[in-house]
C-alpha positions in Angstrom: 100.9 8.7 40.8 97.2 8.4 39.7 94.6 10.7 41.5 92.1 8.7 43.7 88.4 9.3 42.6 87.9 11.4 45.8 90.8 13.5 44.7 89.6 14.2 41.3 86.1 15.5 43.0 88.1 17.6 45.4 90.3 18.9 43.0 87.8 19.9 40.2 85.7 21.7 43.0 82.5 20.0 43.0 79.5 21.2 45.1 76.0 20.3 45.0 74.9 22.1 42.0 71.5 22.5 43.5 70.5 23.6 47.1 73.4 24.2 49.5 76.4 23.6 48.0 77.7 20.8 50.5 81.4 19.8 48.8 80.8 16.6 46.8 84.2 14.6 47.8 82.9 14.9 51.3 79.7 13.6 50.7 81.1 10.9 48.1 83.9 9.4 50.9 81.6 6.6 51.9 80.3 3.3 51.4 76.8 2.6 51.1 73.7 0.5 49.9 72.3 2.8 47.3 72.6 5.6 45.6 69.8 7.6 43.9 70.1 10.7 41.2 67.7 13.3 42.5 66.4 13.9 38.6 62.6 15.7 40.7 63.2 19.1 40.1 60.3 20.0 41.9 60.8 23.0 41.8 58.1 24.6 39.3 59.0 26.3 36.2 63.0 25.2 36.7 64.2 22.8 33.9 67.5 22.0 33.8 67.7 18.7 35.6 65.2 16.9 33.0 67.1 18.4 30.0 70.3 17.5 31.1 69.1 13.9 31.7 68.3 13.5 28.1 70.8 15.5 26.4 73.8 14.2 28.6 72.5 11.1 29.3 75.9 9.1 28.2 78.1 11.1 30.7 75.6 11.1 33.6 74.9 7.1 33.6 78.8 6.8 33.1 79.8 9.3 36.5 75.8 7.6 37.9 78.1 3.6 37.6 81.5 5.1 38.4 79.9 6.4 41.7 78.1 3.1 42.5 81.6 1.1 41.8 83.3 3.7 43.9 80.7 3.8 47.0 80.7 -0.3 46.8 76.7 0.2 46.6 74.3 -2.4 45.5 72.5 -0.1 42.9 72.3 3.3 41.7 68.7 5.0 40.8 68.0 7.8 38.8 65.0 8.7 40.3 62.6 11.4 38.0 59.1 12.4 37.3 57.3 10.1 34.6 56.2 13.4 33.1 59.8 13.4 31.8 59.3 11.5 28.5 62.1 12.4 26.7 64.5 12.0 29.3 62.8 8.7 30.4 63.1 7.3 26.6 67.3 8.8 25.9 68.1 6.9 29.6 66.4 3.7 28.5 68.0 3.4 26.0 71.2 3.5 26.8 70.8 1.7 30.7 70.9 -1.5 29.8 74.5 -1.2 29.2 74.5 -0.4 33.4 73.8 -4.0 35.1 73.7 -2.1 38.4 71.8 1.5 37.0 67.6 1.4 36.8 65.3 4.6 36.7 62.6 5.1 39.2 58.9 7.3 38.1 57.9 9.8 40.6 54.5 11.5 40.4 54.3 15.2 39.7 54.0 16.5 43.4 55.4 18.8 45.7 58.5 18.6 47.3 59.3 14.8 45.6 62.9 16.5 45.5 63.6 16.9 49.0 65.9 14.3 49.6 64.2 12.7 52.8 61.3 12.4 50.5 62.8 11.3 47.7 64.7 8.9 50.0 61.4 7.3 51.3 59.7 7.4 48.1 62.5 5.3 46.1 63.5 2.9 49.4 60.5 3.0 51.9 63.4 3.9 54.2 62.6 7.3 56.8 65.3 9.3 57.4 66.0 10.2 61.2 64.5 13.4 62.4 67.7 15.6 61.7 69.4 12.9 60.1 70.9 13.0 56.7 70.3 10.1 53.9 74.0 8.4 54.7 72.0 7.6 58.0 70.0 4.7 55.9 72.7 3.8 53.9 71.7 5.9 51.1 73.8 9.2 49.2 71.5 11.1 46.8 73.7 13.5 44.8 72.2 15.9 42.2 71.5 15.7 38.2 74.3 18.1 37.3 76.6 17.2 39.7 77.1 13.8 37.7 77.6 15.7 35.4 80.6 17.9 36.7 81.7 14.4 38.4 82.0 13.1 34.7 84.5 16.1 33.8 86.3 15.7 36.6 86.9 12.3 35.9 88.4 13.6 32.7 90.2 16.5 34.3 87.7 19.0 33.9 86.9 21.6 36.9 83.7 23.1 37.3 84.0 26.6 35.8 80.2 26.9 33.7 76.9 26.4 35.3 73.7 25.3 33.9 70.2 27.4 34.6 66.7 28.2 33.5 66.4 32.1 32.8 62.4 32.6 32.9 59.6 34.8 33.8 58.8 37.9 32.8 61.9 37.6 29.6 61.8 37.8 25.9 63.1 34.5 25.2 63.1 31.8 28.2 66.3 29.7 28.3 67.9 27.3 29.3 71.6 27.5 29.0 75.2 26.7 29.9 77.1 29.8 31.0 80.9 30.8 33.2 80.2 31.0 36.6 80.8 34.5 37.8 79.3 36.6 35.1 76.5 38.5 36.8 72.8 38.1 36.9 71.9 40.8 34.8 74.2 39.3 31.9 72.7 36.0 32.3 68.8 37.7 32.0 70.2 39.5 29.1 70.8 36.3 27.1 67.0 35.2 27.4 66.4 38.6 25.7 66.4 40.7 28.7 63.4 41.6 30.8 60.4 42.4 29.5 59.0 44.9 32.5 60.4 48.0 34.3 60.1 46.8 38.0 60.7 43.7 38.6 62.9 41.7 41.5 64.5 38.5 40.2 64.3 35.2 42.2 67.2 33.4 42.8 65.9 29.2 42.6 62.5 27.9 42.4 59.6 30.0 43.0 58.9 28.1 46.4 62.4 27.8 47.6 64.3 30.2 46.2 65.4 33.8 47.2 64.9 37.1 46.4 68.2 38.4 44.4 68.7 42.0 46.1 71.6 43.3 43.6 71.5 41.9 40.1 75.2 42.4 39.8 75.9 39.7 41.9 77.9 36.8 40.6 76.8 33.2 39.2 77.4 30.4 41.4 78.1 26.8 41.3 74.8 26.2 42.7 72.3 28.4 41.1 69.9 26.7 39.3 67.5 29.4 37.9 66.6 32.8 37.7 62.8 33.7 37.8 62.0 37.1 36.7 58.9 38.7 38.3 56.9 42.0 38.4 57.4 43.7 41.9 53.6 42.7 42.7 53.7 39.0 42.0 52.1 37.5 44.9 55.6 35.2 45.0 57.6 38.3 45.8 55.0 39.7 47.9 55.4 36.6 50.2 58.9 36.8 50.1 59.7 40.2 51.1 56.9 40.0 53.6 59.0 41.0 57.2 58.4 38.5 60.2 56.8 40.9 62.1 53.8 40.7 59.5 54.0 37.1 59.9 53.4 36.7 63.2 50.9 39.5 63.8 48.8 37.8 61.2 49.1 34.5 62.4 48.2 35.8 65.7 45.1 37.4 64.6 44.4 35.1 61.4 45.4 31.5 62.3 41.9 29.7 63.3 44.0 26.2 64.0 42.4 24.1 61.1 45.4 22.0 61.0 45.7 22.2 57.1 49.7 23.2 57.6 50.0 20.1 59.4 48.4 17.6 57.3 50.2 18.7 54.1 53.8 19.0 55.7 55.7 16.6 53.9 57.9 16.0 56.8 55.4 15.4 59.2 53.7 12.9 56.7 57.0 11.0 57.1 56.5 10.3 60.9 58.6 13.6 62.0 57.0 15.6 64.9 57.0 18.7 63.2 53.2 20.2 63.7 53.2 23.8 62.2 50.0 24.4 63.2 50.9 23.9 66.9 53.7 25.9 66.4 51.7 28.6 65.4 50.2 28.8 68.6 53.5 30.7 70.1 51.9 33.9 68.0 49.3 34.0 70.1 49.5 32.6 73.6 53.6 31.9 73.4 53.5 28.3 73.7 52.3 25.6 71.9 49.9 24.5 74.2 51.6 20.9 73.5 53.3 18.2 75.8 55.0 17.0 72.5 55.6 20.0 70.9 57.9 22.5 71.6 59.6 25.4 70.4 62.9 22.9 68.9 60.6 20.8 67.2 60.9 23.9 64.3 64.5 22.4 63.5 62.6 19.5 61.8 61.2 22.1 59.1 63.1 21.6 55.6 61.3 25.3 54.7 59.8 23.7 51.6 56.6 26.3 52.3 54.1 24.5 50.9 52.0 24.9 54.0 51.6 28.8 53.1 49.7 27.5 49.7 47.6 25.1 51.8 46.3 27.7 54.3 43.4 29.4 53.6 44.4 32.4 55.2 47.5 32.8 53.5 49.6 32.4 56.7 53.4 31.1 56.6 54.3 28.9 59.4 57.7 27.7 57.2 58.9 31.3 58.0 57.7 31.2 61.5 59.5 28.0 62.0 62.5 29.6 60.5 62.6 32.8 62.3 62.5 30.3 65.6 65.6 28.1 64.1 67.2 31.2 63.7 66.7 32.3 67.0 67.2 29.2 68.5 70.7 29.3 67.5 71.4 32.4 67.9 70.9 31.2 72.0 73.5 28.3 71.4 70.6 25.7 71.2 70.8 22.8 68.6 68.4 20.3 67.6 68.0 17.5 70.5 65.7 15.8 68.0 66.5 12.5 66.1 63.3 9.9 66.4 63.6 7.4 63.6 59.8 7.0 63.1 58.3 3.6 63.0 56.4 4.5 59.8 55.2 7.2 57.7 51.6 8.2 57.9 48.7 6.2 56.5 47.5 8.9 54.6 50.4 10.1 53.2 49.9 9.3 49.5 46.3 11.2 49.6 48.1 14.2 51.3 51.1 14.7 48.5 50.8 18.5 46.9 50.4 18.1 43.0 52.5 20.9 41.0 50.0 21.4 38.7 48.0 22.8 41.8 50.4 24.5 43.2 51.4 26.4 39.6 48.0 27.7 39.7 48.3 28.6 43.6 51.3 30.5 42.8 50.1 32.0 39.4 53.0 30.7 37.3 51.1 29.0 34.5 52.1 31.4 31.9 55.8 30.9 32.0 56.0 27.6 32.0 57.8 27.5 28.7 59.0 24.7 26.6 62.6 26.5 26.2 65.5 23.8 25.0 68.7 23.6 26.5 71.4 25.9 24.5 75.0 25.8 25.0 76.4 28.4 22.6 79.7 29.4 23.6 79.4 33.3 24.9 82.6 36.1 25.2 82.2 38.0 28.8 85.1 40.4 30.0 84.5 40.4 33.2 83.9 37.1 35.9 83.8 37.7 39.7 84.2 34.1 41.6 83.3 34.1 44.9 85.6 32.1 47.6 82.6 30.7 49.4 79.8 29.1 47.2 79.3 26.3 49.0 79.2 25.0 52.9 82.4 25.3 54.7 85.3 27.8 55.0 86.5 30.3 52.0 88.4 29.2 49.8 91.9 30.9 50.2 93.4 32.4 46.7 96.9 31.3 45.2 96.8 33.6 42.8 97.7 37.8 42.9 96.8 40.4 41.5 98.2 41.0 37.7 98.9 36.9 37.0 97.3 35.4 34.2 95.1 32.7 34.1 93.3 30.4 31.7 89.7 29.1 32.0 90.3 25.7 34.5 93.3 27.2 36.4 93.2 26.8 40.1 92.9 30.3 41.6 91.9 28.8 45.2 92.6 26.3 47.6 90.6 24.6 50.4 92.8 25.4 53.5 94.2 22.1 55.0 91.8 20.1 57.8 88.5 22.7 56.4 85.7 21.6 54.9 85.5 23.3 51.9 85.7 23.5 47.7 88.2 24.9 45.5 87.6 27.5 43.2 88.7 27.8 39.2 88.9 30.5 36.7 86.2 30.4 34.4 87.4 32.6 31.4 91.1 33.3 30.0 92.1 36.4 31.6 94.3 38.9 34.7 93.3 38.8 37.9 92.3 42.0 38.8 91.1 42.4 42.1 91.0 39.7 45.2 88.8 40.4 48.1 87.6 39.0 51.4 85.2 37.7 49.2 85.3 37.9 46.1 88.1 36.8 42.9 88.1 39.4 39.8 89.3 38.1 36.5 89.1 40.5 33.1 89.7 39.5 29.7 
């Protein structure tokens, strides 16, 4: 019997290959109005979205129109910067083939990828506070997730990830590799690092995190690795403890409402004011009628208000450390306005990258590296059971069986949301853990 497209997601394991991970059959098991390729990478310094738009372009405007079909939506938009030339000229060339496919030019600001954004700036349609895009009828799915959504459609699970090695490297890359090798083996292939102490970001510069063992695996969703000298002021803000944060808000924050203005959330209609909510530092309230403490669930943690204070302040963190807290007391988010519309000034207010490189004093690695995908021998994978949102995934395998690279070594246990997981190199299974699968050549 012929596998239904859902089932061909869920059984090639497809998560977002970006951000959280959510399990792509799950998202894809709807029917909507449009559906737009989030093709922003925002993110500074990360390129493997744009590259993979013009050197895959066949496969990701075939999974892009096998999505639409399958989603009964009305059209499907690859939405990406018009700085992308050569990914803008590969796609139109070969869209007209797609009646229902069309590209969509973003300017170069900060965070067009954020998929309420993205959602507003493509449709004009606002997102419910707390909502998701399926609320207005719209999925967004990621660049290289079309892309592992074309395998799969061919039988092909997602074993290899895609990522931007960069930084403080010999050679910045971008390049195809298994998923599970570790972090330091994937810096070694840009040449290694090219400084003594150094911490290695795990994402963008403005989202990502700080990787605190570089031995840890590869997963489906990681997107780059940024290699910086202990001192960079990124890492500095990073590792920076919340008590530091709200001491200096306390005795720094002089309420000029810059936070606020640039929020791209609150540009959107949200009530999300981090300037108010920096307030609780001080006199432990927010001083509002219309702000409270659960209004920090609206916060997407983007943190471009820390680059637009002029103190240097982070209310994103503040907002998180209350989220956190929040629900650590059982309380969810009560908030879900659907604005009217977005505000006036919005389009004056936008965050453009090239500012916000020189804020974060990344100029200098912003490299014109190509995409490689030589084919590379590791001995050694460790796949985790949980790279995505949801429960484990539970192994089939044991100890001493032998696998080949695509063989199912776990399963999503039945009524869970969840992905499965594949080997990504030929080998014996060496070790299984609570959270780990070990596979050696």
């Amino acid at each position: 019997m012929e596998k239904s497209f859902i089932d061909l997601i869920k059984d090639a394991g497809i998560i977002g290959a970006g951000g959280a991970g959510f399990p792509t059959h799950v998202k894809l098991n709807a029917k909507v109005k449009t559906v737009i390729v989030n093709g922003a990478e925002c993110e500074p310094l990360l390129k493997v979205d744009q590259q993979l738009m013009d050197k895959k372009a066949d496969e990701i405007l075939y999974a892009l129109n096998k999505v639409v079909d399958e989603t009964e939506s009305e059209v499907g938009i690859i939405a990406l910067k018009g700085k992308y030339k050569s990914a803008i000229n590969t796609l139109n060339s070969k869209i007209k083939d797609y009646p229902k496919l069309q590209l969509f030019m973003l300017e170069n600001f900060y965070p067009a990828g954020d998929e309420q954004i993205l959602v507003y700036e493509v449709t004009n349609k606002i997102v419910p506070e707390g909502g998701i895009p399926l609320n207005v009828g719209v999925i967004v799915i990621n660049v290289e997730t079309l892309l592992n959504v074309y395998n799969a459609i061919n039988g092909i699970p997602v074993t290899e990830k895609y990522l931007t090695i960069t930084g403080e490297v010999k050679n910045p890359i971008t390049v195809k590799v298994p998923i599970g090798i570790s972090i330091e083996e994937a810096i070694e292939i840009a040449g290694g690092r090219s400084i003594k102490d150094f911490c290695v970001i795990d994402g963008g510069p403005m989202m990502g995190k700080i990787v605190e063992d570089i031995q840890s695996p590869i997963k489906k969703n990681t997107k780059g690795l940024i290699v910086l000298k202990k001192e960079h002021k990124i890492v500095q803000s990073k590792i920076k403890s919340i008590q530091a944060t709200i001491r200096d808000a306390r005795i720094a924050c002089c309420q000029c409402s810059l936070c606020t203005e640039v929020c791209p959330r609150h540009l959107l209609g949200h009530k999300i004011e981090p300037s108010k909510i920096m307030r609780i530092a001080s006199y432990g309230k927010t001083c509002s009628t219309e702000i409270s403490p659960t209004n920090t669930f609206l916060c997407s943690e983007c943190a471009i208000c820390e680059q637009a204070c002029i103190m240097g302040l982070q209310p994103w963190r503040l907002n998180k450390f209350f989220k956190g807290e929040l629900s650590k007391n059982g309380i969810r988010n009560p908030h879900n306005r659907i604005p009217e519309k977005a505000d006036e000034f919005r389009r004056y207010r936008k965050f453009p990258v090239e500012r916000l490189k020189q804020r974060l004093d990344i100029n200098k690695y912003n490299s014109d590296s190509l995409l490689e995908e030589k084919e590379y021998d590791f001995q050694k994978v460790t796949i985790l059971r949980s790279q995505h949102i949801g429960a484990k995934a539970e192994p089939i395998v044991k100890i001493g069986d032998k696998v080949q690279k695509g063989d199912l070594i776990g399963e999503i246990s039945d009524g869970k949301l969840g992905a499965k997981i594949h080997a990504s190199i030929d080998g014996i299974i060496k070790e299984i853990t609570d959270e780990s699968i070990v596979i050696v050549k």
